[in-house]
C-alpha positions as CSV (number, residue, x, y, z in Angstrom):
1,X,-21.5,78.9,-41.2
2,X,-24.0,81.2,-41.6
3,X,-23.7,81.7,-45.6
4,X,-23.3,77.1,-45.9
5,X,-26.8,77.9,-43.8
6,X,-28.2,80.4,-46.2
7,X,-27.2,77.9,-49.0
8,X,-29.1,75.0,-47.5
9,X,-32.6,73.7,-49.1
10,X,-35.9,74.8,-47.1
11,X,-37.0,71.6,-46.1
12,X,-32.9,70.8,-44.3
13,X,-33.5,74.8,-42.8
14,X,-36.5,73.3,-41.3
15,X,-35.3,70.2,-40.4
16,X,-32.0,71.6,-38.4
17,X,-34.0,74.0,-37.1
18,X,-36.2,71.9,-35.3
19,X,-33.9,69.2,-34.2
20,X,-31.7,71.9,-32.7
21,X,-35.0,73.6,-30.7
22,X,-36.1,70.0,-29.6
23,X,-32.7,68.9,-28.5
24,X,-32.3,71.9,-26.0
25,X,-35.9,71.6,-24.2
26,X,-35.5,68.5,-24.0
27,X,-32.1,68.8,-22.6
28,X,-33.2,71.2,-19.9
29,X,-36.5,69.0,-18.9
30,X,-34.7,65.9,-18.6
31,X,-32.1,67.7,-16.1
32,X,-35.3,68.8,-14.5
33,X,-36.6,65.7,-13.9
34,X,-33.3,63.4,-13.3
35,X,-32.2,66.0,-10.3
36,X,-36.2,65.5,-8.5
37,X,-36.0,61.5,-9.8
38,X,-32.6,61.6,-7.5
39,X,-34.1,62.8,-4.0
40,X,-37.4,61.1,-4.6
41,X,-35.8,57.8,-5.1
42,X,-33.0,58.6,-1.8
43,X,-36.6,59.3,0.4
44,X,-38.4,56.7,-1.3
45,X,-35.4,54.1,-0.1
46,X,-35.3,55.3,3.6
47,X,-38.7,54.4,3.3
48,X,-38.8,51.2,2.0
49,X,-36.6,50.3,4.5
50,X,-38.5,51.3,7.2
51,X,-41.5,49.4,5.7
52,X,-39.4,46.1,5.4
53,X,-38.2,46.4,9.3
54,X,-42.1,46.3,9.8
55,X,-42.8,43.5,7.5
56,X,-39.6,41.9,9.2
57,X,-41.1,42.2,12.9
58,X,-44.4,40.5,11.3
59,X,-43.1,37.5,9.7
60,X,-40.8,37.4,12.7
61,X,-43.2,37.2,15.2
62,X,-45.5,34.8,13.1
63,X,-43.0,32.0,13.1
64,X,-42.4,32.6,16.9
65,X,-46.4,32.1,17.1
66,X,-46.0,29.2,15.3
67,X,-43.5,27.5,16.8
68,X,-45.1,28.3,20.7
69,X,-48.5,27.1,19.3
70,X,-47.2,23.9,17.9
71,X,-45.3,23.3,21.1
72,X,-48.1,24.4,23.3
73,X,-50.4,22.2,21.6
74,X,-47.9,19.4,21.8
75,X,-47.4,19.9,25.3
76,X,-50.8,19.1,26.4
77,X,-51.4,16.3,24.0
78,X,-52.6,13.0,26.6
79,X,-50.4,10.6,24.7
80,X,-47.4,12.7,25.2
81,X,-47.9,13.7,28.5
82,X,-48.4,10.1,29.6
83,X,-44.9,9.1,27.5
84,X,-43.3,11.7,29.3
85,X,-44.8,10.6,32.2
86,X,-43.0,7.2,32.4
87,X,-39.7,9.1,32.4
88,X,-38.6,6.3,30.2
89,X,-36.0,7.9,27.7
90,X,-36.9,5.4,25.2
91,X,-40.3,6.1,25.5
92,X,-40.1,9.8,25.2
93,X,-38.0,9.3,21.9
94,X,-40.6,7.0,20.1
95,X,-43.2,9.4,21.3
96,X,-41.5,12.5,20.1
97,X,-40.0,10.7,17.3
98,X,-43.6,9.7,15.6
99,X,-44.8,13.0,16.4
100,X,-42.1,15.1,14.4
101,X,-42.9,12.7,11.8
102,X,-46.5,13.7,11.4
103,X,-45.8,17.2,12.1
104,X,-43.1,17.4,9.2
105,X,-43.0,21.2,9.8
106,X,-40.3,22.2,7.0
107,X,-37.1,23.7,8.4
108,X,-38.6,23.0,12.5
109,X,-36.0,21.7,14.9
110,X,-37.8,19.8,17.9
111,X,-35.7,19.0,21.0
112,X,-36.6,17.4,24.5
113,X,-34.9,17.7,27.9
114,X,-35.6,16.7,31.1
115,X,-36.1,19.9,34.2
116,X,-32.6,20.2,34.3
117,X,-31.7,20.7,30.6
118,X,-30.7,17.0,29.6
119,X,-31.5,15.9,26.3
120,X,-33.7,13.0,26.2
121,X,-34.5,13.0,22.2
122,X,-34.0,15.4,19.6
123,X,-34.8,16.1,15.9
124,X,-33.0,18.4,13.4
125,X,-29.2,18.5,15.9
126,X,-30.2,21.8,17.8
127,X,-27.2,21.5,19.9
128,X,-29.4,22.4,23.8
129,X,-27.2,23.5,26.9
130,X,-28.7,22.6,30.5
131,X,-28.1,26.7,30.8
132,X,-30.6,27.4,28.1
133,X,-33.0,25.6,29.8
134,X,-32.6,26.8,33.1
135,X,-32.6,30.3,31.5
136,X,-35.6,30.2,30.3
137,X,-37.0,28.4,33.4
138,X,-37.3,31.7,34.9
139,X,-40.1,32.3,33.1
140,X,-42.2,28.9,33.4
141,X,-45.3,28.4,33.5
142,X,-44.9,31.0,30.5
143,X,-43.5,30.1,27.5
144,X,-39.9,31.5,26.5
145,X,-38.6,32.7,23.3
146,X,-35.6,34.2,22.1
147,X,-32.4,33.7,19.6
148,X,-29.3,31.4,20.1
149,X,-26.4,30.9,18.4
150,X,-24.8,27.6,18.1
151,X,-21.8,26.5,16.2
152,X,-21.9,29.8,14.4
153,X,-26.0,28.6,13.5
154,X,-28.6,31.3,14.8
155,X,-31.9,29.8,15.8
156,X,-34.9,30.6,16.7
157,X,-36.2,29.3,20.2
158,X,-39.3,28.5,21.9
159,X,-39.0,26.6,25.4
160,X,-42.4,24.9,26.6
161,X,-42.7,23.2,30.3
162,X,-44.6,20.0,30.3
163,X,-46.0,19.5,33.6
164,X,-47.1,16.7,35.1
165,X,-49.2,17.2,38.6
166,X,-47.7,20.8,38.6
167,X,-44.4,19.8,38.6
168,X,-42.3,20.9,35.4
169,X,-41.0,16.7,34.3
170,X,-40.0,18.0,30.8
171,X,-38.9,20.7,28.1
172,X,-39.7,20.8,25.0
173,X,-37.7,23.1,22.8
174,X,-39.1,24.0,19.4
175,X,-36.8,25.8,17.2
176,X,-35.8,27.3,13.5
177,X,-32.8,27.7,11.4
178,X,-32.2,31.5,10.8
179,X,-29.7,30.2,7.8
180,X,-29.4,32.5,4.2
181,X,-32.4,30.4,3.3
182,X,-34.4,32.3,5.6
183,X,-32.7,35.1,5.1
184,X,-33.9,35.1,0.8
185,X,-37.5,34.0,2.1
186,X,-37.5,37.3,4.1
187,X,-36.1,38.9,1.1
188,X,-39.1,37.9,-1.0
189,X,-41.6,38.8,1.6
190,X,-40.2,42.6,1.8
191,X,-39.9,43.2,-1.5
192,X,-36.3,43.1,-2.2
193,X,-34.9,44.3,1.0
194,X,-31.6,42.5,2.0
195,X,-30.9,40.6,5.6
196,X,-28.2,40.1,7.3
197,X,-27.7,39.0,10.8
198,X,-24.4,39.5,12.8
199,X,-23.3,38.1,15.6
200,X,-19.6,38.5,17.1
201,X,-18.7,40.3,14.8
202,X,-19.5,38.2,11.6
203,X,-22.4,37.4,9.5
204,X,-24.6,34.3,10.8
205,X,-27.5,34.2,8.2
206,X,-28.0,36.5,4.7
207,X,-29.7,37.0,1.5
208,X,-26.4,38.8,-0.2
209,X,-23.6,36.7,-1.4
210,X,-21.0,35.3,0.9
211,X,-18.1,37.6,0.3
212,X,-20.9,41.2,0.1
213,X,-22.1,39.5,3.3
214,X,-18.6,39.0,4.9
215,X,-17.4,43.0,3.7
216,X,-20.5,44.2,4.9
217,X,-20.6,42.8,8.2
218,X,-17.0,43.5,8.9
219,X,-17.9,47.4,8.0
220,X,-21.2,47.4,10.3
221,X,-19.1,45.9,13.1
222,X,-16.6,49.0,12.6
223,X,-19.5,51.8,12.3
224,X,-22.6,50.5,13.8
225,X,-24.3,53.9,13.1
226,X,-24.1,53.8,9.2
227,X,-26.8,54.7,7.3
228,X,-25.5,53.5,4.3
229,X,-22.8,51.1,3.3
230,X,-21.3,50.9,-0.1
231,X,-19.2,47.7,-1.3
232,X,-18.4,46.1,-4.3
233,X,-19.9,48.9,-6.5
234,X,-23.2,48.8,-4.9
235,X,-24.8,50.8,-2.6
236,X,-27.0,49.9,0.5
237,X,-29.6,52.2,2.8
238,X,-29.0,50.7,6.4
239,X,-31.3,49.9,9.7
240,X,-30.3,47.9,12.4
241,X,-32.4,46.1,15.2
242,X,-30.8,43.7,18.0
243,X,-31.0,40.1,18.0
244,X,-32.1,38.7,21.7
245,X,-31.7,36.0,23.7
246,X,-34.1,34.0,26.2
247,X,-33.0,36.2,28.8
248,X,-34.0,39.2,26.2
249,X,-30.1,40.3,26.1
250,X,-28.3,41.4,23.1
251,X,-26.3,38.9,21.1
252,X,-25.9,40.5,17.5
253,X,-27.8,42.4,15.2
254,X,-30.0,42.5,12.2
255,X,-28.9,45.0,9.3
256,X,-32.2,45.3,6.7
257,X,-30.4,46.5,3.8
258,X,-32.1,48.5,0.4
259,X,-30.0,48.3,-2.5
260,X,-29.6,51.6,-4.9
261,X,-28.7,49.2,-7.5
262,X,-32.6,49.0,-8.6
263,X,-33.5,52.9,-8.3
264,X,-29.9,53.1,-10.3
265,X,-30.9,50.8,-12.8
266,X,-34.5,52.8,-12.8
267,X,-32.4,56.6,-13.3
268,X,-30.4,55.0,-16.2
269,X,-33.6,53.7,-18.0
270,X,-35.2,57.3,-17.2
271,X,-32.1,59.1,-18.9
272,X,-32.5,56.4,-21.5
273,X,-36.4,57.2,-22.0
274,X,-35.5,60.8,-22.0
275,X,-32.8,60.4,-24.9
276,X,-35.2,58.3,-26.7
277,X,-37.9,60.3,-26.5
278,X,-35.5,63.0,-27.8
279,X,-35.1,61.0,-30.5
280,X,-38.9,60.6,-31.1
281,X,-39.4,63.8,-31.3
282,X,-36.3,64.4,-33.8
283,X,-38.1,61.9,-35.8
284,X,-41.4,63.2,-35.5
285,X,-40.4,66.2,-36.5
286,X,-38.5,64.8,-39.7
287,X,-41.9,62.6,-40.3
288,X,-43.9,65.3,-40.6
289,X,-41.4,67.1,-43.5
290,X,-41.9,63.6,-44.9
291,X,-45.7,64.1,-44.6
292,X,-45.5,66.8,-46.9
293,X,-43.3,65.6,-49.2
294,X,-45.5,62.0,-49.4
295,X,-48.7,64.5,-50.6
296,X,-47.1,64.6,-53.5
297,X,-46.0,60.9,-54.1
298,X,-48.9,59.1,-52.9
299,X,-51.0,60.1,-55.2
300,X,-49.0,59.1,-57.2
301,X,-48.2,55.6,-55.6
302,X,-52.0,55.4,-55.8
303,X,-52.3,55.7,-59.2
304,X,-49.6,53.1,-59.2
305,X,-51.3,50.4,-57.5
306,X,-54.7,50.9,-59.4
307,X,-53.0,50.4,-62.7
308,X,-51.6,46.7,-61.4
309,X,-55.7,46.4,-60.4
310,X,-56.7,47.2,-63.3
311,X,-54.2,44.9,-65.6
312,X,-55.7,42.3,-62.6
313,X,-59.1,42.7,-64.8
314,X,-60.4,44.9,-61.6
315,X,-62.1,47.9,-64.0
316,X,-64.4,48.4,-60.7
317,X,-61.4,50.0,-58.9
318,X,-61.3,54.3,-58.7
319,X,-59.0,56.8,-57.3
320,X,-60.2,59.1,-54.8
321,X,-59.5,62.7,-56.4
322,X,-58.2,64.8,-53.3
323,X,-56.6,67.8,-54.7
324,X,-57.8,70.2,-57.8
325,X,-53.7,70.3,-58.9
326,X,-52.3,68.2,-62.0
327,X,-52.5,65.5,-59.5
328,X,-56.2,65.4,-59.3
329,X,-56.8,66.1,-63.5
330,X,-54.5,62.6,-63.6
331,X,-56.9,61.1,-61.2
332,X,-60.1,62.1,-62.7
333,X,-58.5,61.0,-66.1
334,X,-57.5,57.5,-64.5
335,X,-61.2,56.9,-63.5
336,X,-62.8,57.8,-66.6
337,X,-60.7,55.1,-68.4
338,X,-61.2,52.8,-65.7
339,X,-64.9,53.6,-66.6
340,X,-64.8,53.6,-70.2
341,X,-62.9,49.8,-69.9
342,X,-65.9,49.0,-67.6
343,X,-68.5,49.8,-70.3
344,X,-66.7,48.2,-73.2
345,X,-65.8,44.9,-70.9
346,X,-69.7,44.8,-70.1
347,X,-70.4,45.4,-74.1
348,X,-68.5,42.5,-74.8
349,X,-70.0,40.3,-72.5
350,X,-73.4,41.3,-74.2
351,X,-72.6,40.8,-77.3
352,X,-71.2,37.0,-76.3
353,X,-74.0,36.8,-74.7
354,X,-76.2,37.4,-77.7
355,X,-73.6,34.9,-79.7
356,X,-73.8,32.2,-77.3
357,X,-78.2,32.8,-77.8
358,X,-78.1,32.9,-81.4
359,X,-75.9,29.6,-81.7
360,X,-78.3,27.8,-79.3
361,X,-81.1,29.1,-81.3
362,X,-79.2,28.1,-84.4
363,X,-78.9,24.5,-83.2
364,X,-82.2,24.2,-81.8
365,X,-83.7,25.4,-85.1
366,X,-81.5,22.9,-87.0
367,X,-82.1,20.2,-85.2
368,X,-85.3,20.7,-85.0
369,X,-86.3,21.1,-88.7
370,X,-85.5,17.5,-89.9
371,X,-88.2,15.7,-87.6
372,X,-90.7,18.3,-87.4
373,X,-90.9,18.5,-91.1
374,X,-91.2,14.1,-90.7
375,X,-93.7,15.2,-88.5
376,X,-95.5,17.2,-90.6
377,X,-95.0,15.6,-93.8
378,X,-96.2,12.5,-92.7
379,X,-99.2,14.1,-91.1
380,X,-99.9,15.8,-94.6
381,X,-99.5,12.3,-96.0
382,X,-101.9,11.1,-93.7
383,X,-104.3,13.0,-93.9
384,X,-104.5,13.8,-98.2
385,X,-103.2,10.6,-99.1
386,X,-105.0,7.3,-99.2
387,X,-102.4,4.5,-97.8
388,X,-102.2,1.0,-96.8
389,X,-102.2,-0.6,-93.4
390,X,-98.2,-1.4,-93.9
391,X,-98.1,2.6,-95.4
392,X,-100.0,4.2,-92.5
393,X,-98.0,2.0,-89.9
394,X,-94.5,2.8,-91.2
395,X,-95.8,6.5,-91.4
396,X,-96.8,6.3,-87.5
397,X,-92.9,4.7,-86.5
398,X,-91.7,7.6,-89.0
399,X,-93.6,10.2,-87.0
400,X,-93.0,7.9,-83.9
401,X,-89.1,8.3,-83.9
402,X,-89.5,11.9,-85.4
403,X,-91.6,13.0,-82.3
404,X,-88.8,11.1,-79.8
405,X,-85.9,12.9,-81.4
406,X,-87.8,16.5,-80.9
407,X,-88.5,15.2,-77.3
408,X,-85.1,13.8,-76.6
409,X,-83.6,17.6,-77.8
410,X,-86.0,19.2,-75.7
411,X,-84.7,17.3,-72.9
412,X,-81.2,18.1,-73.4
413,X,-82.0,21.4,-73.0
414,X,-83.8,20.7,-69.6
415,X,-81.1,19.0,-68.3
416,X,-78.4,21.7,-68.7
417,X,-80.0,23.3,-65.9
418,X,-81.0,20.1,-64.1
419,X,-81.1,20.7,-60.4
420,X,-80.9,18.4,-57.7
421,X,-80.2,14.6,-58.7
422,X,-82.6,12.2,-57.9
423,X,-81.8,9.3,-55.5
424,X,-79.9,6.4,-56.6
425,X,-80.8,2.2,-56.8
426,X,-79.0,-0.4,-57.0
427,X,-79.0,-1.4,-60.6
428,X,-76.9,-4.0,-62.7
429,X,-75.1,-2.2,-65.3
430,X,-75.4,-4.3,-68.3
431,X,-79.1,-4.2,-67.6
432,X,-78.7,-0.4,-67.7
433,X,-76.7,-0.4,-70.9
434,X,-79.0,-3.0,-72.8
435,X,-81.8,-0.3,-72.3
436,X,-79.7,2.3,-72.9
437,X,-78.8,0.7,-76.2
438,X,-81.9,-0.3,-77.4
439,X,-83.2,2.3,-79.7
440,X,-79.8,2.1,-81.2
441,X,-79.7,-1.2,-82.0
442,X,-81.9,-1.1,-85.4
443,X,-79.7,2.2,-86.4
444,X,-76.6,-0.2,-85.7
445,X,-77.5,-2.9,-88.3
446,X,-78.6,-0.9,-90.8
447,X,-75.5,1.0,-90.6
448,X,-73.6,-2.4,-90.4
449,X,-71.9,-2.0,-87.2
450,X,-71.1,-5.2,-84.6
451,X,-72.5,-3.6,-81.2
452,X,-71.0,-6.1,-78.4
453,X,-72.0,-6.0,-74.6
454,X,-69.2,-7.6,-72.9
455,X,-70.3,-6.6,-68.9
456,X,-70.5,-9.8,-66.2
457,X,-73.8,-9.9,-65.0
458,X,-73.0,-9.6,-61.2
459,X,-71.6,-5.9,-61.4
460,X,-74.1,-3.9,-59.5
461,X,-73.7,-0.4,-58.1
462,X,-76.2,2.6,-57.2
463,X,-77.4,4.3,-59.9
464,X,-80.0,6.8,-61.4
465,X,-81.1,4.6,-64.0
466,X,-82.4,6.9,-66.6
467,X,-79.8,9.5,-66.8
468,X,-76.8,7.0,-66.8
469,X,-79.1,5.3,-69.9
470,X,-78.7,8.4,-71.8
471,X,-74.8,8.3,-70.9
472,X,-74.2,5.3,-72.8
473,X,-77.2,6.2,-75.4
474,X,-75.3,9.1,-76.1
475,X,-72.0,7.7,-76.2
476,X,-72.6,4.7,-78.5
477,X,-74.6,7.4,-80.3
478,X,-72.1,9.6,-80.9
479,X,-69.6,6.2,-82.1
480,X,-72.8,5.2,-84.3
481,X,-72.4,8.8,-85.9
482,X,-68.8,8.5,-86.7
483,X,-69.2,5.1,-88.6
484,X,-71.7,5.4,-91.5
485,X,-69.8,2.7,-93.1
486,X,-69.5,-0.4,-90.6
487,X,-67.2,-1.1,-87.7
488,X,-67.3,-2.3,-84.7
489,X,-68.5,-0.8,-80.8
490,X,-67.6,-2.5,-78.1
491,X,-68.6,-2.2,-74.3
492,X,-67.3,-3.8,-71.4
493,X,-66.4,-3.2,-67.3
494,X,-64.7,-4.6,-65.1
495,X,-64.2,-3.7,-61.0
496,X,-61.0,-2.3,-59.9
497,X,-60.3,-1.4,-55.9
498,X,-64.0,-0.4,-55.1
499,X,-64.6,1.4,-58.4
500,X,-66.1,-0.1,-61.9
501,X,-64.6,1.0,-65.0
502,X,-66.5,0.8,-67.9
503,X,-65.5,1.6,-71.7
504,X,-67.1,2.3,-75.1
505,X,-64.7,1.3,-77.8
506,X,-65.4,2.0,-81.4
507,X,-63.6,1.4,-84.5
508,X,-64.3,5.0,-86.3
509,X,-61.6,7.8,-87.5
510,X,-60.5,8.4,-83.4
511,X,-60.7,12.0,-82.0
512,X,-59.3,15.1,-83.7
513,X,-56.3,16.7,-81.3
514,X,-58.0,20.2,-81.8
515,X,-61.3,19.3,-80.7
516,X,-60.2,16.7,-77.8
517,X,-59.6,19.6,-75.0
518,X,-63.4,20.5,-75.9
519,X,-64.8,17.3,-76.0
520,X,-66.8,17.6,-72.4
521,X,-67.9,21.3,-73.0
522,X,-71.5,23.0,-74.1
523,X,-72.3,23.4,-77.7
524,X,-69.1,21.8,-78.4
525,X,-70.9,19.9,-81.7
526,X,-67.3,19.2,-83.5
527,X,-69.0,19.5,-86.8
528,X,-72.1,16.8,-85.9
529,X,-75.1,16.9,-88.6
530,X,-77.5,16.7,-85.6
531,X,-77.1,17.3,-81.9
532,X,-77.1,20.7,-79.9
533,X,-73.5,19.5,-78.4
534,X,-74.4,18.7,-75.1
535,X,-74.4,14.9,-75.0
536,X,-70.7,14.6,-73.7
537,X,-71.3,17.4,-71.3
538,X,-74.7,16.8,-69.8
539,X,-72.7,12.7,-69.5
540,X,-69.7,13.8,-67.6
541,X,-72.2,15.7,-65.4
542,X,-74.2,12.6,-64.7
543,X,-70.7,10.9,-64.3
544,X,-69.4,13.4,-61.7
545,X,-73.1,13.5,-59.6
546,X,-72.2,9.8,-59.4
547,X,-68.9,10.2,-57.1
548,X,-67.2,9.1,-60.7
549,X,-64.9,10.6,-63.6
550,X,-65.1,10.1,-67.3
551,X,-62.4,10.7,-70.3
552,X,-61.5,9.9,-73.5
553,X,-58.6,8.4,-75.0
554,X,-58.0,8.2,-78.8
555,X,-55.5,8.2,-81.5
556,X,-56.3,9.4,-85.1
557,X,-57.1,6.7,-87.3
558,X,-57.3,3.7,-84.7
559,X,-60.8,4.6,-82.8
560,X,-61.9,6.2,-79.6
561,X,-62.8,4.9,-76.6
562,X,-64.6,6.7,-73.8
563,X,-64.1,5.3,-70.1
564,X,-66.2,6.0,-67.3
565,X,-65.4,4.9,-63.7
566,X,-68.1,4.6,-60.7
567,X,-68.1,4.0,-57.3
568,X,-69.5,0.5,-56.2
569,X,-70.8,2.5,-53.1
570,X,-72.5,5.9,-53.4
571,X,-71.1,8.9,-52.2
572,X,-74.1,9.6,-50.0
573,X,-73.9,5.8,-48.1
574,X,-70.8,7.1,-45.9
575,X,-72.0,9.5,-44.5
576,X,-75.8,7.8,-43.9
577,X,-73.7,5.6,-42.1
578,X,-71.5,7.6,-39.7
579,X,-74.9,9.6,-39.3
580,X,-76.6,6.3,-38.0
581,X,-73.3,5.1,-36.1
582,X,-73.9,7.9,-34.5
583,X,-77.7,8.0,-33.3
């Protein structure tokens, strides 16, 4: 034993070391405390039992009260004592009858007899002997209490005299059921403390089961000075008090049992607690060798997890460095890569930066040359040349049209940052695409191309009238570009479910498959001779501040056509309208 011990690794020396030190102390507190939890739990039961005989005599003595101030109050009543004044039986019945009936005391028995113990009406079956009454005649003009048993029933009794010019006429007799019903209510009062009430030998009224009840009584009955009784496994703590009659003479008793079962059930879940906390300690004990041992892998684990952050793109992650070992050189390492990622990722986004300036600037400078040098050649014409009225006039449309294309590029490149949209009115669209078409239509004709309007004139929807002009300016536009030889554009609407849908339809060469996934984004020219590529973009954005959508469909070779669809109500108009709705 000793050399398999010798043999064993540090960390199982430590471990069996500990769990065999633990499992004695705690063997020796827990017989400690189990032998004191024993005779604190035997006291504490004689004590509790003594407590519930208290609480019994309470309750006990409240429902007497009850009962003699119900029938005292009863008893003096004028309508009752003039019905019981007419010595009519019937009388007293309907009387007493109506009463009960408002009373509705649950589980009250109400009887009345005349001075010599005949029942006259009754409520609830208490069978009522003319000896009961003259027994507790002996203590009229007081009120007399006591127990009786009936039929193998116990009740409990109040007699009241109703006199009528001092002369007892009547008795009323107010009364409860002592039944197993009573017996659990008392149960629940005390706390848990079990009733049973014997009389001749046998149990009347209790809270334990028929057959515990029956054992029980027939062992009291044998050994009246138990202190405790043991049957069917269980084990009782025992008090008895005797059960009185008018006459205040014994006719039973009234065992208040305590069962062990609950402080039994409470010594098995201590033994338990005490085992488990064995085991919690064993286990603490084991988790702090695994402590140690999880120095060493979680860094590790670390590292681990901050190279799955890092293939996540999150270069702002770092290991904290808590040791000066190999572990700790690895760490240190990590974050200086994490670092150096960091600085080229940010590099690159400078230099793309830089790129996406220089092709703006690019664009803007080539799109700008062609009309400022219109501009400025016709203004040298101008002013060194001398021309003729029909000379100097197409010179002004030259520089006219030359100084709208700088201004039109110069708003593109306002409107990529365009802010809030103004408000909308209600328009009719083919107005808004004659106007948007009009500057086009002289390009059109020289170019040779049909440009149709086919849009009913009572489509009308919000609006913002000039930037939906430069949609379909740019749109037609951009079909006028791809058809310098003739063809054919084509735009029509129509309404669908709450929603017009509008198209532009050319003839030209359709879109390329590699450039239609790009069509809708910045600087995406597609090989255009003018244009910053923004037309399509800053459109769709228009389009989508409208509540709408817009998308092209094409096949190479048979055209394009461009469809946009917008709501016949504006976004906004909903919710004006709950908003008034609800002022």
């Amino acid at each position: 034993m000793i050399r398999a011990f010798s043999r064993l690794s540090l960390l199982w020396k430590i471990l069996l070391s500990t769990s065999v030190a633990v499992t004695l102390l705690f063997a020796l507190t827990g017989w400690i405390v189990l032998r004191n939890a024993v005779e604190t739990t035997t006291q504490t039961m004689e004590d509790e039992v003594g407590a519930s005989f208290q609480a019994y005599q309470s309750l006990w003595e409240s429902r007497a009260h009850l009962l003699g101030s119900v029938s005292l109050t009863l008893s003096q009543m004028s309508d009752v004592r003039a019905a019981f004044g007419t010595q009519d039986p019937a009388t007293i019945r309907d009387t007493a009858s109506e009463l009960w009936k408002r009373l509705a005391i649950k589980s009250a028995v109400f009887v009345v007899t005349d001075a010599r113990g005949r029942v006259i009406a009754s409520a609830g079956g208490l069978p009522i002997a003319g000896q009961d009454v003259l027994a507790a005649a002996r203590q009229f003009p007081l009120q007399a209490t006591g127990l009786l048993v009936r039929g193998g029933h116990l009740y409990q009794t109040v007699f009241t005299p109703v006199y009528l010019e001092s002369v007892p006429q009547n008795v009323l007799v107010a009364a409860y059921g002592v039944d197993s019903l009573v017996a659990r209510r008392l149960r629940e009062a005390t706390g848990g403390s079990d009733f049973l009430f014997v009389s001749g030998g046998r149990a009347v009224a209790s809270s334990l089961a028929p057959d515990a009840a029956a054992q029980v009584a027939s062992i009291l009955a044998a050994h009246p000075a138990l202190k405790r009784v043991t049957t069917g496994g269980i084990a009782y703590a025992a008090r008895a008090t005797p059960l009185l009659d008018i006459e205040r003479k014994p006719i039973g008793s009234l065992w208040i049992l305590r069962s062990f079962e609950t402080a039994s059930e409470r010594l098995a879940a201590l033994r338990r607690n005490i085992i488990l906390l064995w085991l919690l300690a064993i286990a603490a004990s084991l988790g702090l060798t695994y402590v140690l041992a999880r120095r060493i892998v979680g860094p590790v684990e670390e590292l681990d997890r901050a190279a799955a952050e890092v293939a996540r793109q999150n270069y702002d992650l770092r290991v904290k460095v808590v040791s000066q070992d190999e572990l700790g050189r690895l760490a240190r390492t990590f974050n200086a890569m994490c670092a150096s990622i960091q600085q080229a990722r940010q590099d690159l986004i400078r230099q793309e930066r830089i790129s996406t300036i220089g092709r703006l600037s690019s664009s803007i400078v080539h799109d700008l040359r062609n009309p400022l040098a219109a501009v400025y050649g016709g203004a040298e014409m101008l002013v060194d040349a001398e021309l003729t009225p029909p000379q100097i006039k197409r010179l002004a449309g030259n520089i006219y049209r030359a100084s709208r294309r700088i201004q039109e590029l110069l708003q593109d490149l306002l409107n990529v940052s365009r802010g809030n949209a103004r408000g909308a009115e209600t328009c009719r669209l083919r107005d808004v695409v004659d106007a948007g078409c009009e500057s086009l239509r002289s390009s059109a004709e020289a170019q040779h191309v049909d440009l149709q309007i086919r849009i009913p004139e009572e489509i009308e929807l919000p609006l913002e009238r000039n930037r939906m002009e430069r949609v379909f300016s740019n749109l037609v536009g951009n079909a006028l570009e791809v058809m310098p030889e003739g063809g054919q554009v084509l735009i029509s609407a129509v309404v669908e479910e709450g929603f017009v849908v509008a198209a532009v339809r050319d003839t030209g060469p359709g879109i390329a498959p590699e450039v239609r996934g790009h069509l809708f984004e910045p600087f995406a020219s597609a090989g255009k001779k003018n244009g910053l590529g923004l037309g399509l973009a800053l459109s769709r954005q228009t389009v989508l501040d409208h509540g709408g959508d817009i998308w092209a469909e094409s096949e190479p070779g048979q055209g394009a056509c461009f469809c946009l669809r917008l709501p016949l109500v504006s976004p906004r108009e909903p919710l004006l309208q709950t908003l008034a709705n609800g002022a």
